[in-house]
C-alpha positions as CSV (number, residue, x, y, z in Angstrom):
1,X,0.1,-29.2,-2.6
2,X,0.5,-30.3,-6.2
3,X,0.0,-27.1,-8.6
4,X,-0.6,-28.0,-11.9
5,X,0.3,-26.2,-15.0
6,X,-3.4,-25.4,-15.3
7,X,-3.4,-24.3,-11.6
8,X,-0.6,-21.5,-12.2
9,X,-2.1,-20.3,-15.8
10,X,-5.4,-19.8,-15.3
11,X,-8.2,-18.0,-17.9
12,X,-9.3,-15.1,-15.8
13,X,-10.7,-11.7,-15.9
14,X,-8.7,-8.3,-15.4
15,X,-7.5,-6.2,-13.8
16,X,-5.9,-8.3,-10.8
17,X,-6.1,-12.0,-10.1
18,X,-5.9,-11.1,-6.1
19,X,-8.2,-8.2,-6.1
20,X,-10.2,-9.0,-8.9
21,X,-10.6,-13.2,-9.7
22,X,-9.7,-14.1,-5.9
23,X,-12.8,-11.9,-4.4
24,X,-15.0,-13.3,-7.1
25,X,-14.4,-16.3,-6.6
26,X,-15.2,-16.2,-2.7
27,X,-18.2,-15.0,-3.4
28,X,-19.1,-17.8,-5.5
29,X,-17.8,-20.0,-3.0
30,X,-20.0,-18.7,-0.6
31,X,-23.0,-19.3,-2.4
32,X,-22.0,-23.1,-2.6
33,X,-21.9,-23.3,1.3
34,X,-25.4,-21.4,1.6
35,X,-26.4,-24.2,-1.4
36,X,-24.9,-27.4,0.4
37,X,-27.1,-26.6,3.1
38,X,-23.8,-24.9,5.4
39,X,-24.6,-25.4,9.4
40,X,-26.5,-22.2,10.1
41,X,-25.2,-20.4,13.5
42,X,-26.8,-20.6,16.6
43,X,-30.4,-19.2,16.5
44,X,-30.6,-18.0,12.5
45,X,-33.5,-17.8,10.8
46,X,-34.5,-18.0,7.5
47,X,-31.6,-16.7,5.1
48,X,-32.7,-13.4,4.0
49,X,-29.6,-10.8,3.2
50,X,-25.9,-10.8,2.4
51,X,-22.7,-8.8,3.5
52,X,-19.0,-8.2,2.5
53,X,-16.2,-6.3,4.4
54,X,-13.0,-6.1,2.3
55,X,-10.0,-5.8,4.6
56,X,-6.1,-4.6,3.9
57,X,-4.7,-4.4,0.4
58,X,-8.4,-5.9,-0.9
59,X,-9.5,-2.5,0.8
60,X,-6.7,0.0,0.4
61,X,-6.5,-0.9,-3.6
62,X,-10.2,-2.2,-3.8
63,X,-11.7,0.3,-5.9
64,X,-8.8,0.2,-8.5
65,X,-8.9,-3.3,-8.4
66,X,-12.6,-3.5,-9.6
67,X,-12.9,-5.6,-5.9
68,X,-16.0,-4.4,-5.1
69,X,-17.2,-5.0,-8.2
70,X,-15.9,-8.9,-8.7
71,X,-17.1,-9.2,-5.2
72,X,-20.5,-8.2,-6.3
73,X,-21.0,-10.4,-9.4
74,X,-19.3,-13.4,-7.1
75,X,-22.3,-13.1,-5.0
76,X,-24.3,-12.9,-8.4
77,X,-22.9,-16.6,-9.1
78,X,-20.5,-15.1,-11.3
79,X,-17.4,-16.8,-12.1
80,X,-13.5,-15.5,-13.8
81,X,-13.1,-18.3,-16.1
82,X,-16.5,-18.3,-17.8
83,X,-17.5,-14.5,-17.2
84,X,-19.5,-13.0,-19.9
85,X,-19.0,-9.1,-19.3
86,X,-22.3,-8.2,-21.1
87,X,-24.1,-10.5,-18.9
88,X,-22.2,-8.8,-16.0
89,X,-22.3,-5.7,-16.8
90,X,-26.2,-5.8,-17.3
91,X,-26.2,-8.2,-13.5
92,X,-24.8,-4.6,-11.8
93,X,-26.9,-2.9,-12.6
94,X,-30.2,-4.9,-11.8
95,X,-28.2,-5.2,-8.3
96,X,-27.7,-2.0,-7.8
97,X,-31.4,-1.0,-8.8
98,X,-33.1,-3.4,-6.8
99,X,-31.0,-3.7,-3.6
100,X,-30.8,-7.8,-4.4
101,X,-28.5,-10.4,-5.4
102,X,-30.5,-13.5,-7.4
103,X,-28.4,-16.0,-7.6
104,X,-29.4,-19.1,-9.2
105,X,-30.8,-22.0,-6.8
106,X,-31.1,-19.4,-3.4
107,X,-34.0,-17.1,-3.2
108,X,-33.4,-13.4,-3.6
109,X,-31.0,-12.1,-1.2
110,X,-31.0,-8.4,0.1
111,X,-27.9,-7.0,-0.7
112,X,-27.3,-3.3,-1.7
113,X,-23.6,-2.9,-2.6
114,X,-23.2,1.0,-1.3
115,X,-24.5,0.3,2.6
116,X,-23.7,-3.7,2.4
117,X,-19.7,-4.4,1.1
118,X,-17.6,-2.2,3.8
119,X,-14.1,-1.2,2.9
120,X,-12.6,-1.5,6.3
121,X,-9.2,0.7,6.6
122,X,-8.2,-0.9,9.7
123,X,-4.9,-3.1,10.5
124,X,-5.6,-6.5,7.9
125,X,-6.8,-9.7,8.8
126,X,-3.9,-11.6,10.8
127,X,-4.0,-14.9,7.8
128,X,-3.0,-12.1,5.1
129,X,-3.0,-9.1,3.4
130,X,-5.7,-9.6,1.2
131,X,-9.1,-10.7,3.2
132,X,-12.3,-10.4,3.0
133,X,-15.3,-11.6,5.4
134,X,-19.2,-12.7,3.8
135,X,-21.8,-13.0,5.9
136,X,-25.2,-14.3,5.8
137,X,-28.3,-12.7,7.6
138,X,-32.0,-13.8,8.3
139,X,-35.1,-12.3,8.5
140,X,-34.6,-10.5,11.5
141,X,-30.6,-9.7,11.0
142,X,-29.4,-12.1,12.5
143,X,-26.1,-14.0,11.8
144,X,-27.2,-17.3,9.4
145,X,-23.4,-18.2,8.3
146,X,-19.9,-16.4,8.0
147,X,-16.4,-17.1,6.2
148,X,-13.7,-15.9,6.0
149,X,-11.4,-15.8,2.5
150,X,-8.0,-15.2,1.5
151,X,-6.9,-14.3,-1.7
152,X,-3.7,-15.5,-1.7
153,X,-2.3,-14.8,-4.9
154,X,-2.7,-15.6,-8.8
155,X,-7.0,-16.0,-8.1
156,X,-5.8,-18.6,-5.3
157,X,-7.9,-18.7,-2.6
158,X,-8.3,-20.2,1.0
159,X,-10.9,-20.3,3.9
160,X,-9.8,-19.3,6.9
161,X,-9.5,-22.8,8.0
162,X,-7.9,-24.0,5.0
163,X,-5.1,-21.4,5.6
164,X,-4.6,-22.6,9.2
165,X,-4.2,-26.8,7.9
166,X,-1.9,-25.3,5.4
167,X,0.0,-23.3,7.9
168,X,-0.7,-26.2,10.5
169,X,0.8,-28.8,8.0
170,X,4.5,-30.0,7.6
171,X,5.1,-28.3,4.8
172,X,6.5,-31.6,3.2
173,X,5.6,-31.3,-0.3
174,X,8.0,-34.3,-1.7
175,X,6.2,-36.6,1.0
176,X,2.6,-35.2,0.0
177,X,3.0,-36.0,-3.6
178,X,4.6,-39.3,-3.3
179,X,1.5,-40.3,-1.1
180,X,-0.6,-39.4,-3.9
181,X,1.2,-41.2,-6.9
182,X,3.6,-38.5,-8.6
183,X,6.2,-39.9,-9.6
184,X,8.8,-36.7,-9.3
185,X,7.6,-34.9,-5.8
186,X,9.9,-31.9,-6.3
187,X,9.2,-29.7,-3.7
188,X,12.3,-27.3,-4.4
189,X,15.1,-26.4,-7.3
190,X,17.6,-28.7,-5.5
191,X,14.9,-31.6,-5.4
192,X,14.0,-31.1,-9.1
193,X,17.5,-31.5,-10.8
194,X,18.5,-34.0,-8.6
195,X,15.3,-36.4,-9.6
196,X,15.8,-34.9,-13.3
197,X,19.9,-36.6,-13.0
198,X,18.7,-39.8,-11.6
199,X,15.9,-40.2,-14.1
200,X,17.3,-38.4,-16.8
201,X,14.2,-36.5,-18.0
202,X,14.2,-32.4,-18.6
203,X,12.2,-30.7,-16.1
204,X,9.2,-30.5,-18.4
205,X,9.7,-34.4,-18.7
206,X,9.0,-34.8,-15.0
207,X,6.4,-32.1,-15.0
208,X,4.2,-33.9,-17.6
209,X,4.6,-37.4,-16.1
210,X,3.4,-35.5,-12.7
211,X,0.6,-34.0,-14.7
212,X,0.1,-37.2,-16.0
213,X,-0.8,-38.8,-13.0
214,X,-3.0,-36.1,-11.6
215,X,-4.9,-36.0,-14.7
216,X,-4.4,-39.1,-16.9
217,X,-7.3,-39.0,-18.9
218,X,-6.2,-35.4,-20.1
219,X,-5.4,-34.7,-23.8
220,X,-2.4,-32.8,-22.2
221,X,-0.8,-31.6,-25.6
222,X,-4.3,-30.1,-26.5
223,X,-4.9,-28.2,-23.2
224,X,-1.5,-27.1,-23.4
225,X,-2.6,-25.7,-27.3
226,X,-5.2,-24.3,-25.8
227,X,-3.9,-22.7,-23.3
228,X,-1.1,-20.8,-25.5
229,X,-4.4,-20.1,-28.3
230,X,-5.5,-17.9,-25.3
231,X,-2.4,-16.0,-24.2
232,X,-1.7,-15.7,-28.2
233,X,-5.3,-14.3,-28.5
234,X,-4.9,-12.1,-25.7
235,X,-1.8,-10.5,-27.2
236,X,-3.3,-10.0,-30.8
237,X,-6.6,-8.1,-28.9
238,X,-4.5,-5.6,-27.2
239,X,-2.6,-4.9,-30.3
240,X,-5.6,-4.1,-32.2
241,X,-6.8,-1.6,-29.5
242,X,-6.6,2.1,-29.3
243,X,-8.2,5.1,-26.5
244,X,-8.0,5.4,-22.7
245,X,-7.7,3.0,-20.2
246,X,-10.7,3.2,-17.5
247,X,-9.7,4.3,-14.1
248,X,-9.3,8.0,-13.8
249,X,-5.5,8.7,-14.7
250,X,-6.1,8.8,-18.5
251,X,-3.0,6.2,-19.2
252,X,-3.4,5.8,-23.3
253,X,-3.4,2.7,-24.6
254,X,0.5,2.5,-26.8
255,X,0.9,-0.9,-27.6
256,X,-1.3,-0.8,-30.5
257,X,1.0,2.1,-32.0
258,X,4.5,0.7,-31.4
259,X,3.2,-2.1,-33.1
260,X,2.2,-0.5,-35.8
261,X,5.5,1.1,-35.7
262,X,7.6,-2.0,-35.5
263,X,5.7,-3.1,-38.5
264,X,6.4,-0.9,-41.2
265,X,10.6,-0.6,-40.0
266,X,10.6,-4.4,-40.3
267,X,13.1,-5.6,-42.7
268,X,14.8,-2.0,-42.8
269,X,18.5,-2.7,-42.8
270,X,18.7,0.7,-40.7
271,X,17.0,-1.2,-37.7
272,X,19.2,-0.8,-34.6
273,X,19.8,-4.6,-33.0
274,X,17.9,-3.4,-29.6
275,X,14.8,-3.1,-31.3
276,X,14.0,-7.1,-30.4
277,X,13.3,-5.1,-27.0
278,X,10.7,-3.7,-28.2
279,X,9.1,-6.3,-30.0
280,X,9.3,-8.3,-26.3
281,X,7.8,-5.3,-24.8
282,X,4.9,-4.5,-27.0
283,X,3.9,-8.0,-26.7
284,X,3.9,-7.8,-23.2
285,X,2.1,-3.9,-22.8
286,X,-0.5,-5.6,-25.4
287,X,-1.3,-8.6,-22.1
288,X,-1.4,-5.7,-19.7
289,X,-3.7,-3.2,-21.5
290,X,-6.0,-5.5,-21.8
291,X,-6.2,-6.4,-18.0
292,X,-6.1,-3.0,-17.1
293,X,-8.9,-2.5,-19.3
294,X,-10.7,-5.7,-17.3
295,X,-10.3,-7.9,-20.1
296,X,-9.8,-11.8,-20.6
297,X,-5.9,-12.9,-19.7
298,X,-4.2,-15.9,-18.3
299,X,-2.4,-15.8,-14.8
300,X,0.5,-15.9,-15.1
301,X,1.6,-16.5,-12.3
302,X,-1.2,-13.4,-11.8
303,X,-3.1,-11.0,-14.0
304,X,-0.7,-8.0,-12.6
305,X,2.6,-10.3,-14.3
306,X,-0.1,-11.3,-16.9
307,X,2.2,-10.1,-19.9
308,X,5.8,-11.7,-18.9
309,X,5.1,-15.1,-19.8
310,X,3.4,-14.7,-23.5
311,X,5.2,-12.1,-24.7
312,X,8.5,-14.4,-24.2
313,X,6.3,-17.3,-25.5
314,X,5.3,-15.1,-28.4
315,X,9.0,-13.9,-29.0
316,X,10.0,-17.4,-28.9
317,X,7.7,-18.4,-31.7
318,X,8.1,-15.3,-33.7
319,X,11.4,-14.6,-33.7
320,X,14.0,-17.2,-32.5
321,X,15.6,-19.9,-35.2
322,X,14.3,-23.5,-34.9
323,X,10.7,-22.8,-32.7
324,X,8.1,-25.8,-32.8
325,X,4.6,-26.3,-30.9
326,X,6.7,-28.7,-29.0
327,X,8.9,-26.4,-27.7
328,X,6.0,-24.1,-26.3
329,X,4.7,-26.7,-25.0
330,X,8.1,-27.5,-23.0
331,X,7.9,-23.9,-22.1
332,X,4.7,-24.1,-21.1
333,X,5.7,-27.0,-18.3
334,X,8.8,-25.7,-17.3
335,X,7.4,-22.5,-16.5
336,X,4.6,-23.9,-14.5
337,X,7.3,-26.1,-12.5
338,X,9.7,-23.0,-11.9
339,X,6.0,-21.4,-11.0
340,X,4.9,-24.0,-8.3
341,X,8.5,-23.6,-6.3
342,X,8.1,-20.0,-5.9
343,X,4.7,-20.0,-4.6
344,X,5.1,-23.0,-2.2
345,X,8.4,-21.8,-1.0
346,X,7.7,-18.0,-1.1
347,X,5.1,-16.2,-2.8
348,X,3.2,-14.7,-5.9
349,X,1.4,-12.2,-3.7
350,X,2.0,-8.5,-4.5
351,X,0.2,-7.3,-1.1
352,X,2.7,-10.3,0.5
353,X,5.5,-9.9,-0.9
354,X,5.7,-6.9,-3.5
355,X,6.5,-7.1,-7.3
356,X,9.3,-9.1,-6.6
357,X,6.1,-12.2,-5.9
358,X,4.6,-11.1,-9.2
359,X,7.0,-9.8,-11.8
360,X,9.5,-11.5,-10.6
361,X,8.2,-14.7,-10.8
362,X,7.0,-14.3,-14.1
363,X,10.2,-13.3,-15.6
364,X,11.5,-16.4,-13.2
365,X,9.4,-19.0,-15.2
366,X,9.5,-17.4,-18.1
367,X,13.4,-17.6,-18.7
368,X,12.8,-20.9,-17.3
369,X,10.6,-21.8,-20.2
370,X,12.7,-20.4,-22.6
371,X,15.8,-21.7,-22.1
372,X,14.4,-25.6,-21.9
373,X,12.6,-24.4,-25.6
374,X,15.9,-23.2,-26.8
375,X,17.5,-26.5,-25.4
376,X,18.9,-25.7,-22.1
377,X,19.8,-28.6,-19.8
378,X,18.2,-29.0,-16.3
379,X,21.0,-27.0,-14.3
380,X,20.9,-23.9,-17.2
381,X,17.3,-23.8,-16.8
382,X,17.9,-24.0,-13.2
383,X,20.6,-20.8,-13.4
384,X,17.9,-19.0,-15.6
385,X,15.4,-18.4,-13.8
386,X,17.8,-17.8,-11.0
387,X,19.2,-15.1,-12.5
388,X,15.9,-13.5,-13.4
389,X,14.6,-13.5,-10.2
390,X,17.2,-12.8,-8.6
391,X,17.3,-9.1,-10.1
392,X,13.7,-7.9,-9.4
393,X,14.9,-8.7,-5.4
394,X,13.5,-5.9,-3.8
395,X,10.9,-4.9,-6.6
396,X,7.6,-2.9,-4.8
397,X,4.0,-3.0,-5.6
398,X,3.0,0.6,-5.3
399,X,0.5,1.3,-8.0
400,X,-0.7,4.9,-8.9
401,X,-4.4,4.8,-7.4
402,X,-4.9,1.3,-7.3
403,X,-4.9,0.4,-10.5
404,X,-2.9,-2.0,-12.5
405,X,-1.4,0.5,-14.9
406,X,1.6,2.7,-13.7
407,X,3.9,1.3,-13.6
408,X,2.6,-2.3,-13.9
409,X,2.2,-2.4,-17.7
410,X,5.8,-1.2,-18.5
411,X,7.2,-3.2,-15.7
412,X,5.9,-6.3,-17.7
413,X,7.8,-5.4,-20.8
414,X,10.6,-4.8,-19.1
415,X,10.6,-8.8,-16.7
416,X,10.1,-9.9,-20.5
417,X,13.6,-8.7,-21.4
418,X,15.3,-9.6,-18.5
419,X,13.4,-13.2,-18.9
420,X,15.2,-13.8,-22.4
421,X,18.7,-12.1,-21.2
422,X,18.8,-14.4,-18.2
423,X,18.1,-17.6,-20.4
424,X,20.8,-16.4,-23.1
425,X,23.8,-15.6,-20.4
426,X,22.5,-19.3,-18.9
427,X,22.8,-20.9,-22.4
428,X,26.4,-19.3,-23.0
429,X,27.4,-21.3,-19.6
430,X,27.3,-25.0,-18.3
431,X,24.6,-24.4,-15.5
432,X,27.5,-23.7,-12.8
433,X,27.0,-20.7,-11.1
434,X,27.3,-19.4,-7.3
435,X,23.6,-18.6,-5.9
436,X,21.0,-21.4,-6.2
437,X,17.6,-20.9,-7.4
438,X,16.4,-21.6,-3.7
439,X,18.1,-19.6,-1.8
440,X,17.0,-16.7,-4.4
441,X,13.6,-17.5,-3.9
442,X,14.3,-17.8,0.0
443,X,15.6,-14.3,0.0
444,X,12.2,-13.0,-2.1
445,X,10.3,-14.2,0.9
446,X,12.8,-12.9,3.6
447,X,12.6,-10.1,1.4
448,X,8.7,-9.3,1.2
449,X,8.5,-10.3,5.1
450,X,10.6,-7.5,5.7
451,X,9.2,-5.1,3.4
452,X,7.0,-2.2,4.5
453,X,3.4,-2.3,4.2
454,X,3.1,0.8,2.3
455,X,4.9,-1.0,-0.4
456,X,2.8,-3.7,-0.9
457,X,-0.1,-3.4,-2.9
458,X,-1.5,-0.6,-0.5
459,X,-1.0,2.3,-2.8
460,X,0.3,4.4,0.3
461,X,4.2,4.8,-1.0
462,X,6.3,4.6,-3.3
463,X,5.5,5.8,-7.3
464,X,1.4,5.5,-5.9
465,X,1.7,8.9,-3.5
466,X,4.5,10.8,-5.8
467,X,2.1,11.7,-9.1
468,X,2.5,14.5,-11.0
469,X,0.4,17.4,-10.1
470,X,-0.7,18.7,-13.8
């Protein structure tokens, strides 16, 4: 499956890109099928009424994922990338007060969100941890049409069937792409630096010309602009906020404040040399306020790692010698490359594979994308994001109450340092080193397969049931 760079960074809504993008989008999937005229079941009637049953982590973490509320506004027609939360906000309501859903092009359609979207608590749906099940009634309550979703990860999602023909399939990604036209089919680390020898292009080289050919009417440099505009504008809204996060656990808002702070020691020769940590933290807490506050972010690979990538991006531009709009660009690619591997060869699921999927992939690609910006070669890029991934092995998903706060907004700061410490011990060598980037991204998925359930995105272990009591 080709991912494009616009695939893996997309402009979403917070707080979660599995709990909160993923569900809306299923609904609004939905509605197509009921629009296209989807084969009605056996003996349905006229479509009268909607349901939703939200199954494993989507259920478990639901409410302090805001699922139940994207799942809502997805039935509304609602969509993550051009959500105006006004408009939603005001939709919720009008739900809630007349027991309907109006999207546009159906007729009304019952739905009353506190008897008809079920959090079931049982075992998950066998296709994933993150499912959820729509139906369609008629008149009389009968069946009219049913789907399954998963949301795999990032504000991917997959039907039912679509998971089984991707399951089903041979998994051959070099031979898919090469049927469709791209010229470099990399399907893993060992893949991509061997085409980038023969051919002798830089990874974000062979990830244009591939983007190229998917797209090649694109103004690629100008999406790519774009694209940083956004994470850049996301960064410079959650510096200029201040109060309480929403959720129930009264988590202030800081990033604001150590910005502040950073601003007025600038250029004080007393400065200790570690403070450049906390310039790539604050960057990174600004990204994850925001989506914890439900705000517009970029996946990155997903909202919960929203932070990694821009804040290293943002450190790049702001403070490193020699930064151009050509090498965010680069960064940009390479990231999105380093991005594809790990989800087709493991995962950027948090209730699949723990934080490991999500932080760890983001401070993966984003020492990726630095090191080609700072001039790395293909096998230093390579040993980069090895090296970042490899130590978040292990990382949990275990946020306090569902929500997307503690400990996920820290953590980001934190894969944003280890992103720019893995691309400078790469730069110091010649790209030689003992673990390849696949088998470190083999071991995340042997890793997450063998983790327990309670530590993945269920909120039932691990920082999520040891709170403080006062």
């Amino acid at each position: 499956m080709f991912l494009s760079v616009f695939d893996i960074f997309k402009v979403g809504i917070g707080p979660s890109s599995s709990h909160t993008m993923g569900p809306m989008t299923a609904g609004a999937r939905f509605l197509d099928d009921l629009r296209g005229g989807a084969e009605k079941l056996p003996g349905a009637g006229d479509l009268a009424a909607l349901r939703a049953t939200l199954h494993g982590s989507l259920a478990f973490t639901g409410k302090g994922h805001a699922t139940d509320r994207a799942v809502i506004l997805g039935l509304q027609g609602f969509q993550p990338h051009t959500l105006d939360p006004d408009a939603a906000d005001a939709a919720l309501a009008a739900i809630r007060n007349a027991g309907q859903v109006t999207p546009p092009d159906l007729p009304p359609l019952a739905f009353a969100p506190d008897a008809d979207l079920v959090f079931d608590y049982g075992p998950p749906l066998p296709g994933h941890p993150n499912g959820l099940v729509l139906l369609a009634l008629d008149t009389a309550g009968n069946p009219y049409h049913r789907q399954t979703y998963y949301s795999v990860g990032g504000g991917f999602v997959l039907t039912e069937a679509e998971l089984a023909e991707q399951e089903a399939s041979t998994n051959d990604l070099h031979a898919e792409k090469a049927a469709h036209g791209y010229p470099y089919p990399f399907g893993s680390a060992r893949e991509m630096l061997t085409m980038g020898a023969a051919s002798n292009l830089s990874i974000a080289e062979m990830k244009r010309a591939n983007e190229r050919a998917h797209s090649p009417n694109s103004a690629l440099d100008a999406d790519l602009d774009a694209l940083w505009a956004t994470m850049d504008g996301v960064i410079d809204r959650g510096l200029s906020q201040s109060g309480i996060l929403p959720g129930g656990l009264n988590v202030r808002r800081r990033a604001r404040t150590i910005h502040d702070q950073l601003t007025a020691e600038a250029g004080r020769n007393l400065a200790q040399p570690h403070v450049v940590n906390d310039w790539l933290s604050v960057y990174a807490m600004a990204v994850n306020e925001e989506n914890a506050a439900g705000g517009r972010v970029v996946t990155s690979p997903t909202n919960g790692a929203a932070g990694v990538v821009p804040a290293v991006i943002r450190y790049y531009r702001d403070h490193c010698i020699g930064a151009t709009q050509g090498g965010i660009r680069d960064f940009l690619l390479t990231a999105a490359a380093i991005g594809g591997l790990i989800k087709h060869n493991a995962s950027i699921s948090g209730a699949e594979c723990g934080c490991q999927a999500e932080v760890g992939s983001a401070s993966a690609m984003a020492a990726a994308g630095i090191c080609a910006a700072l001039g790395g070669t293909n096998a230093q890029i390579e040993n980069a994001a090895e090296i970042a991934l490899e130590h978040h092995l292990g990382m949990t998903c275990d946020p306090a109450a569902g929500l997307v706060q503690v400990p996920c907004i820290e953590r980001n700061g934190l894969g944003a340092i280890k992103a720019v410490s893995a691309a400078s011990l790469a730069l110091r060598g010649d790209g030689q080193h003992f673990m390849p980037l696949d088998n470190c991204i083999e071991t995340m998925r042997q890793t997450g397969r063998d983790m327990s359930e309670k530590y993945k995105e269920t909120s039932l272990g691990g920082l999520a049931v040891n709170l403080p009591e006062c």
